[in-house]
VOGU-3710 file (C-alpha; in Angstrom, 3 decimals, decimal comma):
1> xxxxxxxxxx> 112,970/113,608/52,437  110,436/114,344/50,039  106,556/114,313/51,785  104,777/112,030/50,374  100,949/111,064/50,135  98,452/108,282/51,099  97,815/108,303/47,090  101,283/107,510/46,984  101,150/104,583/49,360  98,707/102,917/47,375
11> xxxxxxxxxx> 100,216/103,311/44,566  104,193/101,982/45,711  102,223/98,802/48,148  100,033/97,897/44,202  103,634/98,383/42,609  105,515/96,134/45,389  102,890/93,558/44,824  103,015/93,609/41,019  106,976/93,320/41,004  106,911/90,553/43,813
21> xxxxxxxxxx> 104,083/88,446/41,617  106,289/88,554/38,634  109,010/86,512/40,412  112,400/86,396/42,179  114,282/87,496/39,356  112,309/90,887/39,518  112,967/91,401/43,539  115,796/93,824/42,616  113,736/96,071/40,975  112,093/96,982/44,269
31> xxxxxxxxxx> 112,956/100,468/45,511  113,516/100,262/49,200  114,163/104,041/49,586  110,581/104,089/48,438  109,407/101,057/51,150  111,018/102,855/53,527  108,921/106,063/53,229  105,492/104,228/53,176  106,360/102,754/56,229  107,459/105,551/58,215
41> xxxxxxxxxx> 104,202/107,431/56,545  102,135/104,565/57,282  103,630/104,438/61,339  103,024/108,554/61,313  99,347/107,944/59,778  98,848/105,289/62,685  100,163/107,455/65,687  97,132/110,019/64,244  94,462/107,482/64,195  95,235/105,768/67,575
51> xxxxxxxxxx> 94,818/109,760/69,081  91,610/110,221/66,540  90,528/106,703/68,222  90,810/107,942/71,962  88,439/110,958/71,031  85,986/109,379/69,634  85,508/106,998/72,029  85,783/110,382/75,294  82,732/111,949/73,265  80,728/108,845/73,314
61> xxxxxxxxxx> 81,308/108,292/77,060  80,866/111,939/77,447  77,804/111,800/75,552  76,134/109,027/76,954  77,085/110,514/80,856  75,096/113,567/79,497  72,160/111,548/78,623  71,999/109,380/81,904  72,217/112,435/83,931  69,613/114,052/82,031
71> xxxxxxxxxx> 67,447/110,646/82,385  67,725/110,522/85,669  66,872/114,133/86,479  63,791/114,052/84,525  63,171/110,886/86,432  63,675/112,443/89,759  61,691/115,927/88,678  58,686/113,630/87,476  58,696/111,167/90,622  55,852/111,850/92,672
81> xxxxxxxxxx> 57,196/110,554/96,024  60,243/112,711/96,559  60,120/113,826/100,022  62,147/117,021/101,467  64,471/115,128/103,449  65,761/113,830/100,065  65,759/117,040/98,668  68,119/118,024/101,989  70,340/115,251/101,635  71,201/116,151/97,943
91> xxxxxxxxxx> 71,812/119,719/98,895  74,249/118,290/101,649  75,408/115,994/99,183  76,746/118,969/96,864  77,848/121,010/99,317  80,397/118,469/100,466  80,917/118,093/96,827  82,138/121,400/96,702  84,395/121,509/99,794  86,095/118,378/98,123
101> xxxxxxxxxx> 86,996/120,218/95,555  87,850/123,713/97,376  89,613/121,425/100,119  91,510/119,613/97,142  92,261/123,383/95,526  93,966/124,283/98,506  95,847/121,757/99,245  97,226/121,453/95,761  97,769/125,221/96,356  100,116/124,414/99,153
111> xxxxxxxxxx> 101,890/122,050/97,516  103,282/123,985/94,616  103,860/126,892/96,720  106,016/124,457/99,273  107,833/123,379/96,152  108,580/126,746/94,681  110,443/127,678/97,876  112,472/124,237/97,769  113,262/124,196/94,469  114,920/128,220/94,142
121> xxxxxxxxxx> 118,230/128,437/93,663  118,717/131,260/95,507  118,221/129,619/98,549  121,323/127,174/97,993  123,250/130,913/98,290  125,011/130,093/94,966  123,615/130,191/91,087  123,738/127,390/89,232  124,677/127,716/85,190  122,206/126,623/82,778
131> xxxxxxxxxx> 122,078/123,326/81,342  124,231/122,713/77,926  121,177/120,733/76,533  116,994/122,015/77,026  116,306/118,373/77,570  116,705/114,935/78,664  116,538/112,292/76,330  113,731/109,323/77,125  112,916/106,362/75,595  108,850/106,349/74,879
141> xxxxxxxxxx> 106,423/104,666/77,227  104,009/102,032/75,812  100,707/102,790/77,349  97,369/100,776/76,904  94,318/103,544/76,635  91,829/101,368/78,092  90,580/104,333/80,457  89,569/106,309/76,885  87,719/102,827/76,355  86,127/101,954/79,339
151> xxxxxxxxxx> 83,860/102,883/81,933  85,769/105,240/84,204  83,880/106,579/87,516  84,739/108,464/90,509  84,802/106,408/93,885  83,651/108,076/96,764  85,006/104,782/99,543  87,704/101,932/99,338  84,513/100,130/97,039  82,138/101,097/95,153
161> xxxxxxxxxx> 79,330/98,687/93,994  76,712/98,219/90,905  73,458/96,130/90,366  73,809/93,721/87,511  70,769/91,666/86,514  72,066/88,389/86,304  68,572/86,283/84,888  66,091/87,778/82,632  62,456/87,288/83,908  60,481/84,441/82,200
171> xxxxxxxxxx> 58,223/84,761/80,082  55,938/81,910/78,905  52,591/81,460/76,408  49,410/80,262/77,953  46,268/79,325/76,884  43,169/80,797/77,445  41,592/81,311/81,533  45,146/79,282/82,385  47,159/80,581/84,811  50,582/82,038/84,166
181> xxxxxxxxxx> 53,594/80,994/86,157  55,598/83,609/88,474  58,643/84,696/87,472  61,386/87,535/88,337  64,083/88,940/87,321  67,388/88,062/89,314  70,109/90,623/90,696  73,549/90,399/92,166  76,460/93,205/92,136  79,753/94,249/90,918
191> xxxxxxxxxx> 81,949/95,269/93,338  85,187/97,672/92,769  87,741/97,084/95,364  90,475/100,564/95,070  94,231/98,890/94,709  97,361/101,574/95,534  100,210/102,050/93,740  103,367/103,249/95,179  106,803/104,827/94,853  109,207/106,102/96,889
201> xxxxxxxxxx> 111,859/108,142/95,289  115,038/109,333/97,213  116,931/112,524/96,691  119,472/114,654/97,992  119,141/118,055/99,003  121,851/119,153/96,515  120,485/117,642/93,738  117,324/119,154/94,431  118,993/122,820/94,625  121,631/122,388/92,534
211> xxxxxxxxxx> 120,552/120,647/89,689  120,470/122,788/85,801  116,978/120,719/85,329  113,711/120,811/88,096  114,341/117,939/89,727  110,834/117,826/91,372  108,992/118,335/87,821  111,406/115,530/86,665  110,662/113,128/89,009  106,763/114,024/89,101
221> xxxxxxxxxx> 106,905/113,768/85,511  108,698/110,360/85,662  106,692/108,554/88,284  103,509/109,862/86,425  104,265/107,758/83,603  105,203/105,064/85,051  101,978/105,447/86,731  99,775/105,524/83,912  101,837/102,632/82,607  100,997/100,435/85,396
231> xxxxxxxxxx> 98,012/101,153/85,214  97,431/100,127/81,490  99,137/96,839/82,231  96,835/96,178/85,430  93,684/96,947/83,095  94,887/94,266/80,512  96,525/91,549/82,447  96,104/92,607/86,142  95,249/89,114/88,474  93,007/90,148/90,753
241> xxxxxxxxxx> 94,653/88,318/93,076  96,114/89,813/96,435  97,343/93,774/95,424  96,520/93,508/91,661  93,265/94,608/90,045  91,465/92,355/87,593  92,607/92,536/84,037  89,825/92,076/81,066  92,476/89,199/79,470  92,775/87,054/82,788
251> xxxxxxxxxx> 89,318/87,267/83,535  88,025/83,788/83,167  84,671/84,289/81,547  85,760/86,283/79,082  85,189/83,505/76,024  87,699/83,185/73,423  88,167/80,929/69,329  90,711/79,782/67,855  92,326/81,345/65,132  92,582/78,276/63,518
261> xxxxxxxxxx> 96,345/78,628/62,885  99,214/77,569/65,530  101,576/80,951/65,964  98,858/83,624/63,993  96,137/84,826/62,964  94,179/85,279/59,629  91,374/87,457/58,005  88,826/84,692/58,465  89,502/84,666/62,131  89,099/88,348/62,927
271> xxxxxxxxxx> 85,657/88,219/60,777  84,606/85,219/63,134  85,770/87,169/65,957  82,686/89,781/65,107  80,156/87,316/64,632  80,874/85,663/68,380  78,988/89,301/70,316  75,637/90,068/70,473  74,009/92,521/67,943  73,899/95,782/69,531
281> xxxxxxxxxx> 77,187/95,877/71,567  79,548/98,859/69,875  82,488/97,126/69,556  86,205/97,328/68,588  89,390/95,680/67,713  92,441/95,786/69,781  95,574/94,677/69,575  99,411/96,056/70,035  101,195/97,469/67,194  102,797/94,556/65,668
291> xxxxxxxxxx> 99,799/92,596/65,728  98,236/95,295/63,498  101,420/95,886/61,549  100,694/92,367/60,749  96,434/92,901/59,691  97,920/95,305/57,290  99,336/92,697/55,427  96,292/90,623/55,009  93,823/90,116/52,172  90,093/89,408/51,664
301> xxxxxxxxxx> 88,926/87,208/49,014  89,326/89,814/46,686  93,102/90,189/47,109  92,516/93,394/48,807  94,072/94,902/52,021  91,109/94,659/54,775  93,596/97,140/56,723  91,496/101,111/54,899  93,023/104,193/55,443  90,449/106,986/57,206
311> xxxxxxxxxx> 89,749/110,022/56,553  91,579/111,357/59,740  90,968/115,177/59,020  86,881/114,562/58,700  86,851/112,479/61,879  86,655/108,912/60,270  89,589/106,717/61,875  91,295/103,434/59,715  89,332/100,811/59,920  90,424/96,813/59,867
321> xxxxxxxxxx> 87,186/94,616/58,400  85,383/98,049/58,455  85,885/98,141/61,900  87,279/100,845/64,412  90,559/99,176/66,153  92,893/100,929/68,883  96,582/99,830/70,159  96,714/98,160/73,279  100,305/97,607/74,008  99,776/94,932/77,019
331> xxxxxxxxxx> 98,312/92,779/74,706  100,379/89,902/73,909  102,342/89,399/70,425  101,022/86,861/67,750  102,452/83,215/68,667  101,671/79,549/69,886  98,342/79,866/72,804  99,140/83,817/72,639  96,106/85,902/72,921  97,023/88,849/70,295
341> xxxxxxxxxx> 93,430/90,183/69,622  90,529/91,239/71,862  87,427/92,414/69,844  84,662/93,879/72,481  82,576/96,530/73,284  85,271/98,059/76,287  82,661/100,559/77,872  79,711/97,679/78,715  82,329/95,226/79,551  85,144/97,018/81,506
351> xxxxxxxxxx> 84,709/99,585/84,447  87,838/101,560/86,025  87,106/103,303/89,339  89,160/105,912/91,014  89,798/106,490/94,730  92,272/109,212/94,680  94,393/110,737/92,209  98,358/110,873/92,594  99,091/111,822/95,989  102,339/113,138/96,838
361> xxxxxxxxxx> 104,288/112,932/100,461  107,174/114,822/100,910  109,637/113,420/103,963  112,267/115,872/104,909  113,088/114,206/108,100  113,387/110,185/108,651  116,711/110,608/106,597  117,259/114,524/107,586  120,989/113,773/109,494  121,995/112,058/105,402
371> xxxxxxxxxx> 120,668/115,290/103,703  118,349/113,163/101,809  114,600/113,992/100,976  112,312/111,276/100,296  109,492/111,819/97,903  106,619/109,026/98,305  103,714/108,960/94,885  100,700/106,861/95,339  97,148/106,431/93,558  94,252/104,644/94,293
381> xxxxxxxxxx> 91,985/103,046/91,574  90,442/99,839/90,712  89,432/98,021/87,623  86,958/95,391/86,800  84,942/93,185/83,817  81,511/93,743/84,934  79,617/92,135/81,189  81,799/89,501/80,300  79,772/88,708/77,453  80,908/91,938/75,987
391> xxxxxxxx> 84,331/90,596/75,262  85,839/88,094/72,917  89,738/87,316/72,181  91,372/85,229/70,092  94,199/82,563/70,051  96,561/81,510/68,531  95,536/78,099/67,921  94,369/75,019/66,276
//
């Protein structure tokens, strides 16, 4: 197939329009060898941006955690009341830091070495012949990115809480020699609760030492992504109710509009979208990849495509309404009280916590007599809208 360019994009979607304006008698014309390529460019263009996406938004989080950390140690180097039994506590506070991580080291350490001696072949006492085929053939994994988008911290107990000002302090005119009225800020907290997920995956002891693949790395692998899938889904539509963490599309005071239209959505209604969050907030589109499949086909009043092409190779991702937009595939298609668009600022609004990272237990002995090895995965995080305000979405309605 002959490579083609984003010139030549342009050029086949102006020539599409120009044949399809002239009428039905001119459809044949159209070259759909030539359709076909744009799209599958188009798809490969996307698949960049949505990684571009990702990275921009890790350097602002990065950046921003370097300047709160810098903040905050000028803050402490300038304060004038910082006594040495603070000074003690931090040092204790690091050195457990670093155990954590030695302790963690180790442990991983053992792990791999436990596996290596379970997963030779030698010590089945036979050889097994390599595989035919390198590889196994999988279907791909949707996965929302929200933890490139959010807030993501580290949890150091089951919860972890935040102070949120919840009323601004007021502030009134007076007159001359009249006295002003009191007045104070108010406070309350966010509080991340750590949710587990769980598997249990059952194997023989055969399969483990017999197998022409690494049955181990295959089922890590596996339950990994399934992982991180769950975990996009509980981001984006997770209850909050019982063992589910709180999605940002069921929480109820995140506002939504109308798109005006019963089973989709139009230009008009993504530039409302925009004018709905306060000045200041960075904010985003997001929706899954039929939703934008289907902003690529709209116009402005100009009869142009508000869907631009970036300039992926100089850091500058596509853009929908000159706006940065990533794929979220939890979100829900385009249809009839469907919410197919969220437009927000994700790292005010949304904050992921997490407990413990994937934690493997390896059972060689409840089912020992059957020969079978049970392998149990779990992690511990939590997820939360802590600025509601910084999130709008939009339905598909009336």
């Amino acid at each position: 197939m002959t490579e083609i360019s984003l010139n030549d994009v342009h050029g086949s979607l102006k020539e599409l329009r120009t044949t399809y304006e002239k009428g039905a008698e001119k459809l044949d014309a159209i070259d759909l060898n030539k359709i076909n390529k744009c799209n599958d460019f188009l798809d490969k263009h996307e698949e960049k941006n949505q990684i571009l996406v990702k990275s921009l938004e890790a350097e602002k989080t990065a950046r921003e955690d370097l300047e709160k950390k810098y903040d905050a140690l000028e803050a402490q180097i300038k304060a004038p009341n910082v006594s040495g039994d603070q000074k003690a506590e931090a040092k204790e506070e690091l050195k457990s830091f670093d155990l954590f991580i030695r302790k963690g080291n180790s442990a991983v350490e053992k792990l791999e070495l436990k596996t290596l001696r379970t997963d030779i072949d030698a010590d089945g006492g036979f050889l097994v012949p390599d595989p035919l085929e390198g590889e196994i053939i999988k279907k791909i994994t949707e996965i929302s990115p929200i933890e490139s988008l959010a807030r993501v911290v580290t949890m150091g107990s089951k919860t972890s809480s935040t102070p949120a000002r919840s009323t601004l302090v007021s502030v009134g005119m007076v007159g001359e020699a009249v006295q002003d009225t009191l007045s104070n800020s108010q406070y309350t907290e966010e509080l991340l609760t750590a949710k587990k997920g769980q598997v249990t995956v059952a194997t023989t002891v055969e399969e483990l030492q017999d197998s022409s693949y690494n049955i181990f790395n295959e089922i890590s692998t596996d339950v990994a992504e399934a992982m991180a899938e769950l975990r996009g889904t509980q981001f984006v539509n997770g209850s909050g109710v019982g063992n589910n963490i709180e999605g940002f599309m069921t929480n109820a005071n995140v506002s939504s509009i109308n798109s005006g239209a019963a089973d989709t959505f139009d230009f008009d209604s993504l530039i409302e979208l925009t004018g709905e969050l306060k000045t200041g907030y960075n904010a985003i589109y997001g929706m899954n990849r039929k939703s934008i499949a289907h902003t690529r086909s709209l116009k402005d009043g100009a009869n142009a495509y508000i869907w631009r092409a970036g300039n992926l190779g100089a850091g500058v991702p596509n853009s929908i309404n000159g706006l940065s937009y990533a794929e979220i595939p939890d979100l829900s298609d385009k249809g009839a009280n469907n919410f197919p668009v969220i437009f927000g600022d994700f790292r005010r609004a949304y904050k992921i916590g997490n407990r413990i990272g994937m934690t493997i237990i390896r059972d060689e002995y409840s089912r020992k007599r059957e020969g079978i090895i049970e392998l149990t995965f779990y992690q511990r995080f939590a997820g939360k809208v802590v600025l509601p305000e910084a999130l709008i979405k939009l339905k598909c309605a009336v």
